[in-house]
C-alpha positions in Angstrom: -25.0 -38.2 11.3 -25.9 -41.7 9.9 -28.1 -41.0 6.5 -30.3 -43.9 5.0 -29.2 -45.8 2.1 -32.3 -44.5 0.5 -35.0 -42.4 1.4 -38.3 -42.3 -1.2 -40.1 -38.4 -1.7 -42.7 -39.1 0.2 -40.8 -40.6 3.1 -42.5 -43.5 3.4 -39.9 -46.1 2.4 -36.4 -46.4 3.9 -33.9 -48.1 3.4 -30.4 -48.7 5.4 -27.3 -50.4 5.0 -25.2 -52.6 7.4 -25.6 -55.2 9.7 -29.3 -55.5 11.5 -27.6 -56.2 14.5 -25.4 -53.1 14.5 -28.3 -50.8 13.4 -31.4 -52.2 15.3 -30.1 -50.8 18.7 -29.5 -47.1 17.4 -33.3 -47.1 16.0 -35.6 -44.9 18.1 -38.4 -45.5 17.0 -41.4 -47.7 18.1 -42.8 -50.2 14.6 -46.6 -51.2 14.5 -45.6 -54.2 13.0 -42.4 -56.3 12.3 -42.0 -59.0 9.3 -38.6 -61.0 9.1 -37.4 -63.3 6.6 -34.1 -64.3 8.2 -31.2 -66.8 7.3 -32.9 -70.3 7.3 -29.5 -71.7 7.4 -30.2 -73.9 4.8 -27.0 -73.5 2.4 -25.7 -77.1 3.0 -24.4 -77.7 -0.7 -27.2 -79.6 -1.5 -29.0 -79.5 -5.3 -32.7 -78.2 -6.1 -35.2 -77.7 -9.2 -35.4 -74.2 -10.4 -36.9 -73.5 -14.0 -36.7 -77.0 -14.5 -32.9 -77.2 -14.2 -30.6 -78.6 -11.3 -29.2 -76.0 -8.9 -27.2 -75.6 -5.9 -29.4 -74.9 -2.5 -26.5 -72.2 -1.9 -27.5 -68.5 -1.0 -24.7 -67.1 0.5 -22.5 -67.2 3.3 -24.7 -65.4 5.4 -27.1 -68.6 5.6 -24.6 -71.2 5.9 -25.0 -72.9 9.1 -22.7 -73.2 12.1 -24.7 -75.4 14.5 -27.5 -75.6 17.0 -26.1 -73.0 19.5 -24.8 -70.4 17.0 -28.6 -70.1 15.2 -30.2 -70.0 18.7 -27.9 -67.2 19.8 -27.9 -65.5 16.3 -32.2 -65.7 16.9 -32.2 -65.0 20.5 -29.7 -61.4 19.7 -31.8 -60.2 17.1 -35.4 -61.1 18.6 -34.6 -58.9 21.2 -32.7 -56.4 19.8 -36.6 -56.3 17.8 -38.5 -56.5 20.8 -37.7 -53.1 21.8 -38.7 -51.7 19.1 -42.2 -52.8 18.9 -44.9 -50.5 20.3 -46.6 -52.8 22.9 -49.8 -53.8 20.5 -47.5 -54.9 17.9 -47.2 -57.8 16.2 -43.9 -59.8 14.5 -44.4 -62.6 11.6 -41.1 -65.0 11.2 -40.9 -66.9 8.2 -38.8 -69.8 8.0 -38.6 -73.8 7.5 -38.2 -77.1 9.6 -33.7 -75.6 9.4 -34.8 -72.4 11.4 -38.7 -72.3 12.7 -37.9 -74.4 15.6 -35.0 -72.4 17.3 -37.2 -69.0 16.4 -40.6 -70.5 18.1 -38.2 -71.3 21.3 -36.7 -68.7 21.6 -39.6 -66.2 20.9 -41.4 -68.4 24.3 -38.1 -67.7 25.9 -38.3 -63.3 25.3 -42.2 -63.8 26.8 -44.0 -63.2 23.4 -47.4 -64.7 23.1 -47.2 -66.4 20.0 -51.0 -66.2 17.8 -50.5 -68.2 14.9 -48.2 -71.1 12.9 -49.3 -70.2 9.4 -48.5 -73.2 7.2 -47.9 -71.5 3.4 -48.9 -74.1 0.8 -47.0 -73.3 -2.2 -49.5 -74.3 -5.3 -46.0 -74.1 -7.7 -43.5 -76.1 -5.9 -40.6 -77.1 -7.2 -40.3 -81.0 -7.8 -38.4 -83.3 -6.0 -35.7 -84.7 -8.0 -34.3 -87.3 -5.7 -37.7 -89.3 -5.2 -36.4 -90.6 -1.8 -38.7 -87.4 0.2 -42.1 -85.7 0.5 -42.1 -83.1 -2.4 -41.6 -79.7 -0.2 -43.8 -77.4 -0.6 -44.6 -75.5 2.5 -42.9 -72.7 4.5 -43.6 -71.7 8.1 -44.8 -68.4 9.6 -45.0 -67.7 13.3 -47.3 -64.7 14.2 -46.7 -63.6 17.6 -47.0 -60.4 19.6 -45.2 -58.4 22.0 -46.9 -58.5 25.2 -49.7 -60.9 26.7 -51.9 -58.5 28.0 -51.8 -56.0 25.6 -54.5 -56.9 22.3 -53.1 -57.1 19.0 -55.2 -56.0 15.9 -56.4 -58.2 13.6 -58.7 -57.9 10.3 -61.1 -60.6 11.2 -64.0 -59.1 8.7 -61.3 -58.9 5.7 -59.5 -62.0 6.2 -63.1 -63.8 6.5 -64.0 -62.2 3.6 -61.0 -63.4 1.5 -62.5 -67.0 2.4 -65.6 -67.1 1.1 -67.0 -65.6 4.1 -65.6 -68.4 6.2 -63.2 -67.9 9.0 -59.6 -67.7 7.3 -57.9 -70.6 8.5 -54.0 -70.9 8.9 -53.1 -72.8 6.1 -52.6 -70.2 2.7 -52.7 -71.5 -0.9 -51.0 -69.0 -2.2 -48.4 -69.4 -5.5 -44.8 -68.4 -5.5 -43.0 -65.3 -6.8 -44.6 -64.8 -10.1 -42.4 -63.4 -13.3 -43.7 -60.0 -13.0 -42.4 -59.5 -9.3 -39.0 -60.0 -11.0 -38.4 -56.7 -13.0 -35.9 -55.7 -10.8 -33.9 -58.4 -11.0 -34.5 -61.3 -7.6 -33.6 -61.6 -4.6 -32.3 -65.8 -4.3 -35.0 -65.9 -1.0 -37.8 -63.2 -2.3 -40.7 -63.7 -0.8 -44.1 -63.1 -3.2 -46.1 -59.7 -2.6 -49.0 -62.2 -2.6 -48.1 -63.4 1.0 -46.8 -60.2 2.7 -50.0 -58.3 1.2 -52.1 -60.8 3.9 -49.7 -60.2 6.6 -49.8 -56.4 6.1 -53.4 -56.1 6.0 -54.6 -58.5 8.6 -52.4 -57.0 10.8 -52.0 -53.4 10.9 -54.0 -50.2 9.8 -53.5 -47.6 7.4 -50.4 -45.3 7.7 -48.7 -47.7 10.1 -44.9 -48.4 10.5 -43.6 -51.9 9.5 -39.9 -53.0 10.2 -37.8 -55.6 8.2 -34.6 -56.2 9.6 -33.5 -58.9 6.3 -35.2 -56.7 3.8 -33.4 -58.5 0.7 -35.1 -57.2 -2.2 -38.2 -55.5 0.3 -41.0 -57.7 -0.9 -42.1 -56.0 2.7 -41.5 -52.4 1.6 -43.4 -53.0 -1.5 -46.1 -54.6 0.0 -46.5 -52.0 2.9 -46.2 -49.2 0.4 -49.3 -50.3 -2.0 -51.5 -50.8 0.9 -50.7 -47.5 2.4 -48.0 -48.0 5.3 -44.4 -47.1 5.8 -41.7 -49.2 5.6 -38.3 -49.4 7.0 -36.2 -52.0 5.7 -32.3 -52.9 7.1 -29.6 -55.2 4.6 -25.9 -55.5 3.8 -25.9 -56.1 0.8 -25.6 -52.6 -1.6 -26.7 -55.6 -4.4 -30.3 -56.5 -3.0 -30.7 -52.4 -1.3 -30.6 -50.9 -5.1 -33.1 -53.9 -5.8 -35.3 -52.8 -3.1 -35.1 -49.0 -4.5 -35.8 -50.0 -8.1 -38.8 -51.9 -7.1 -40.1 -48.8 -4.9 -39.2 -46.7 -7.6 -41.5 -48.2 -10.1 -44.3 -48.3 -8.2 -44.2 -44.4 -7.4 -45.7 -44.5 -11.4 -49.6 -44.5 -10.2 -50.2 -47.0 -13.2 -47.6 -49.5 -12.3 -48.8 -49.5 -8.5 -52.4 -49.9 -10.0 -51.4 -53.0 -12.1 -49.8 -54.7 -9.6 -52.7 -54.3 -6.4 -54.9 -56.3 -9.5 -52.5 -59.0 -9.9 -51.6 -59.7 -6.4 -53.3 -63.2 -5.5 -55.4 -64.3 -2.7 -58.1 -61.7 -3.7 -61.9 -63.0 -4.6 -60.8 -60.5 -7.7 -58.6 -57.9 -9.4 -60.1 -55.1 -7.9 -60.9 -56.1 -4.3 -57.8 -54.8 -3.0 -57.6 -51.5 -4.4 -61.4 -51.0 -3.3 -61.1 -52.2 -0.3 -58.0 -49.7 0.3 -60.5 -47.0 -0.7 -62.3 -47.9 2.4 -60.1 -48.0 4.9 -60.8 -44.9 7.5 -58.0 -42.3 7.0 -55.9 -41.8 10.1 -56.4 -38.5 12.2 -53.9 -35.7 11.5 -50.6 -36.0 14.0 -50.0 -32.4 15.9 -46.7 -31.7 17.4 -46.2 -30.6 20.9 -43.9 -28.0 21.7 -42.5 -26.6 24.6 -42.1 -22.9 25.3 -40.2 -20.6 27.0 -42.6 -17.6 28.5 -40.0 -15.1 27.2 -40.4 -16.6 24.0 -44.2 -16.1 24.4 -44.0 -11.4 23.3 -42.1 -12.9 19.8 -44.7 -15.6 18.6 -46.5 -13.9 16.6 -43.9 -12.3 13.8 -41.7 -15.8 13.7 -42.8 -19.1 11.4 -40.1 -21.1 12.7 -39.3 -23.7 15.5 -37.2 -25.8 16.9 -36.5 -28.6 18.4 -33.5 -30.7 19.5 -33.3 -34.2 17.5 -33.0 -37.1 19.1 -29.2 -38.6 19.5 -27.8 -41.6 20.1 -24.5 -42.6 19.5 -24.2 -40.0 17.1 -26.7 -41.3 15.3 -29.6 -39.0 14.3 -32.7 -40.5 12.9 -34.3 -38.7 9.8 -36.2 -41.8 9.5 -39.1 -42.8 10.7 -40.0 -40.3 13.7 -43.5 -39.5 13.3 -42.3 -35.4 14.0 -42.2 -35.5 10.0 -46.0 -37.1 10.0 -46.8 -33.5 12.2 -49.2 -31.2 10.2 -49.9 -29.2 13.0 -47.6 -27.6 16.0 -49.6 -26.6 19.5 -47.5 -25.0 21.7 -47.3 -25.4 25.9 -45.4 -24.1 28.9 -45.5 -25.7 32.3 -43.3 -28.7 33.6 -40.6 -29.2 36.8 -43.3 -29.8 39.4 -45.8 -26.9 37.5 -49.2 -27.6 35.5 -48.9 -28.7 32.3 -50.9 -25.9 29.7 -52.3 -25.4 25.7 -50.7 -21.5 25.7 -53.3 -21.3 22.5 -50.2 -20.1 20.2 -50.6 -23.0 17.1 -49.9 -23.1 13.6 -50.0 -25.6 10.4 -46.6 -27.1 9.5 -45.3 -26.1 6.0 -42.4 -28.3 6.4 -39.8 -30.2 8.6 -36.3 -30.3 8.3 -33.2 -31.6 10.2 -30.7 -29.3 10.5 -26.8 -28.9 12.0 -26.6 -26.4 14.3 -23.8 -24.3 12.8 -26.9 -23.8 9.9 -29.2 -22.3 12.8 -28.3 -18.7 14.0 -28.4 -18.8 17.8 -27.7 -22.2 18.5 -24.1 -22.5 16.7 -22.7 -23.0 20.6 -25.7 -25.4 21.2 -25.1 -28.7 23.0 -27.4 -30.4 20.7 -25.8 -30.9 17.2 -28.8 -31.1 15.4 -32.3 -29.5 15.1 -35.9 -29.9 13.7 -36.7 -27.0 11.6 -40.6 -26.5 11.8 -41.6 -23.7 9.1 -45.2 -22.9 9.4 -47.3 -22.0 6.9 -47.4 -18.3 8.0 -46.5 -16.9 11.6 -47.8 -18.4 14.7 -51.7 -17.6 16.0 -53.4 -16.9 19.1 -56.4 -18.5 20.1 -57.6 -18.0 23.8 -60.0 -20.8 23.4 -57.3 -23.4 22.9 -55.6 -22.5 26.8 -56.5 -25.4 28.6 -54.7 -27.7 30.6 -52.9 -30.4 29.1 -54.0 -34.3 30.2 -51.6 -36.8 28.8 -53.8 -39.3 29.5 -56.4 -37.9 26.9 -53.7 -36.8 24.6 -51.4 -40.3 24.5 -52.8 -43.7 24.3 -52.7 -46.1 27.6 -50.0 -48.0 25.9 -47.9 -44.9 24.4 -44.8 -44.8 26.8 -42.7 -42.7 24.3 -44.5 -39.8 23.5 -45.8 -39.1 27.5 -41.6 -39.8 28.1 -40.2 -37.3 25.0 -43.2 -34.6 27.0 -41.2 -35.0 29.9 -37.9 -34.4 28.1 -39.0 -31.3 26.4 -38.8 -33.4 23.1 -41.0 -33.3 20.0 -44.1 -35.6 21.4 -46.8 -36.6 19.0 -50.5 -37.1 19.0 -53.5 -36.0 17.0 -55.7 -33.5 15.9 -58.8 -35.1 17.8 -57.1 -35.9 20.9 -56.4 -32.2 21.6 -59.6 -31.4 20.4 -61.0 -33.4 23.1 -58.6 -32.5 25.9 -59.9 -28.7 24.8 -63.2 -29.5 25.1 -63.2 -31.7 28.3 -61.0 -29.3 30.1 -63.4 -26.2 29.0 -67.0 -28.2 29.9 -65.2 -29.1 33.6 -64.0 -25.4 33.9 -67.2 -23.9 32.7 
C-alpha cells in the first residue's frame, strides 16, 4: 500500500511524493477542479532582478528545456494523464509564459477541451528590466479550460462581478506578487501568490470540492483551497518543497493564523469580504454511503456496528486519499443486483468512523482476495426503518454526469451520494407506490 507523504487531521489536504506522471494514472478518483503550475522551461542561464540584486533565471533541472517536441510531448502526457481524472463539469487552469503557454493551448485543442478563458495576470510589483534592450515583463498567462464541450462548467459570475466594482470581471488581474508574509515557510523559486489561486478557487468551484495539483511546489493551491473550504491533493518530487507545503498547512490549522491571512489576501473590495463571503456559501448536503448486502447477512444487523467494504486497488495501490467513502456520515444499506431490482432494505446507521484496514487485521476475511478493507463503525448497531424500503433509482440518487458512483453500484463497491437524494428517491418511490 502506497501512503501519502502527508495527510492533514481533517483529511483535507494531501500530499504525495514522486513523479506526477508515475502517480497520476494510479489515482481513482474524479477532481472538481485542476490548477497546474508546470515547468515553463525557462532555465536558459540567463540573469534577472530579484530584491534588487542580479540573479540567475535557473530553477532546476526539471525546467531546463530540451526543445519544441520534448515540451509538447511532456504537455501532451500529462494533460491527459489529468483529463481522466476530471469529473466531466470540471474545469483546469494552466499557468505559464510565452516559453510554455503556447505548446499547452495546442495541445489542450488537440485532447478536445473547450478552452474558456486566457487570463492575462498583470503583476503590479515586477521585477525591472536590467538589460533595457526589452518590454519590462510583467505578465504571466493562465488558460482556463474545461473538460468536455457539452457539459457546463461553474462559474461565480455574481462574486467575481462583485470583486469589480459591480462590473463584469474582465480577464486581465492586477494582482501583486508573493508578498513577505506568504514566505514563512521558507519559498518555493516559482510560488505562485494565494492572491491569484484564491480567484481561481472561488470562481470556479463550490464549497467542499476536490482540487488537484499535479506540480504542487510549495501548495500555494493546497493553501488556498484549504481557507476557502475545499480539499486539496497536491503531487511533487521534491521531499524539499512537500515539507514546505506541510509547514504552510500546518500553520494555518491555528484558527488565528488562517483568519489573518483570508484579511490579507488581495483582490478583495476589503479585509473582511472574503471570510464573510465564506460564511455564506450554502453548506454541501451530507454524503451517505451505499452498501450492498447479503440476505443472510440481513437476521445479524441489528447486534453488529461494523461494515465492510473492499477498497479499491490498483496496481497495488490503495487510495486513502481522497475517496469521498471518508466524506460518508451516513451508511444505507441495499440488496438486489445480477438482472434483480435494485432495493433500500431500510437497515441504516450514522458513521462513527472510517478506516482502511489489511485483511489479516479483519477476522473472517484473513483468506480474502481483497487485501484491504473499509472499516465502517457506526455510531451504535444498525436500525430498521420499514419506511425507508423502497426501490433504488440511480438516476435520482447519482447526478446525469456521475459515471463513477452508478459504475462502483454495479461493482458492489462503496458508491456515494447524499442525504437528500435518498430522501427524495424515498419519497418519490412511496407517493408512486401509494
Amino acid at each position: 500500500m502506497s501512503e501519502p507523504y502527508f495527510k492533514s487531521k481533517d483529511k483535507n489536504f494531501y500530499l504525495l511524493q514522486g513523479d506526477t506522471m508515475d502517480l497520476l494514472p494510479k489515482i481513482n478518483h474524479k477532481f472538481d477542479m485542476v490548477f497546474a503550475d508546470p515547468p515553463y522551461f525557462l532555465s536558459n542561464n540567463g540573469l534577472s532582478i530579484q530584491s534588487g540584486k542580479i540573479v540567475s533565471v535557473n530553477k532546476g533541472k526539471w525546467d531546463k528545456s530540451h526543445g519544441f517536441d520534448y515540451i509538447n510531448n511532456f504537455n501532451r502526457k500529462w494533460l491527459k494523464q489529468v483529463r481522466e481524472l476530471m469529473k466531466e463539469d470540471a474545469t483546469i487552469w494552466i499557468s505559464g509564459t510565452m516559453h510554455n503557454i503556447f505548446s499547452i493551448g495546442q495541445i489542450l485543442t488537440e485532447l478536445d477541451f473547450k478552452i474558456l478563458n486566457i487570463i492575462t495576470w498583470q503583476k503590479t510589483n515586477p521585477p525591472p528590466n536590467f538589460s533595457c534592450r526589452y518590454f519590462t515583463y510583467s505578465t504571466e498567462q493562465i488558460i482556463w479550460a474545461r473538460k468536455s464541450k457539452k457539459v457546463p462548467h461553474f462559474y461565480n459570475y455574481k462574486l467575481m462581478k462583485q470583486l469589480n466594482g459591480d462590473k463584469q470581471m474582465q480577464d486581465v488581474w492586477k494582482l501583486p506578487a508573493i508578498a513577505k508574509w506568504e514566505k514563512s515557510c521558507k519559498k518555493h523559486p516559482t510560488q505562485k501568490p494565494l492572491s491569484i489561486l484564491t480567484r481561481i478557487i472561488m470562481a470556479s468551484t463550490k464549497p467542499n470540492a476536490w482540487v488537484l495539483d499535479p506540480f504542487a511546489g510549495s501548495s500555494t493551491t493546497g493553501i488556498a483551497s484549504n481557507l476557502a473550504n475545499r480539499r486539496f491533493l497536491g503531487i511533487d518530487k521534491e521531499a524539499e518543497y512537500l515539507e514546505i507545503s506541510k509547514c504552510r498547512k500546518i500553520e494555518i490549522e491555528k484558527k488565528e493564523v488562517a483568519e489573518l491571512y483570508k484579511n490579507k489576501i488581495s483582490g478583495f473590495n476589503n479585509q473582511k469580504e472574503f471570510a464573510s463571503f465564506l460564511e455564506k456559501e450554502p453548506k454541501p448536503s451530507k454524503k451517505v454511503a451505499l452498501g450492498f448486502c447479503r440476505k443472510k447477512d440481513i437476521p445479524n444487523l441489528t447486534k453488529t456496528n461494523k461494515f465492510y467494504f473492499h477498497a479499491i486497488e490498483q496496481d497495488n495501490f490503495v487510495q486513502d486519499f481522497p475517496t469521498e467513502i471518508l466524506d460518508a456520515k451516513i451508511i444505507y444499506l441495499y440488496q438486489g443486483g445480477r438482472g434483480k431490482p435494485l432495493f433500500f432494505i431500510g437497515y441504516y446507521g450514522g458513521i462513527k468512523s472510517i478506516k482502511l484496514k489489511h485483511k489479516s487485521k479483519i477476522k473472517g476475511k484473513e483468506n480474502s482476495r481483497t487485501e484491504y478493507y473499509y472499516e465502517i463503525e457506526l455510531e451504535k448497531n444498525f436500525e430498521l426503518n420499514k419506511y425507508l424500503t423502497s426501490k433504488l433509482d440511480t438516476k435520482i440518487l447519482f447526478y446525469k454526469n456521475d459515471k463513477t458512483n452508478k459504475e462502483l453500484l454495479n461493482k458492489y463497491l462503496p458508491a456515494i451520494t447524499t442525504i437528500d437524494k435518498v430522501e427524495l428517491n424515498i419519497n418519490k418511490y412511496k407517493s408512486t407506490n401509494a
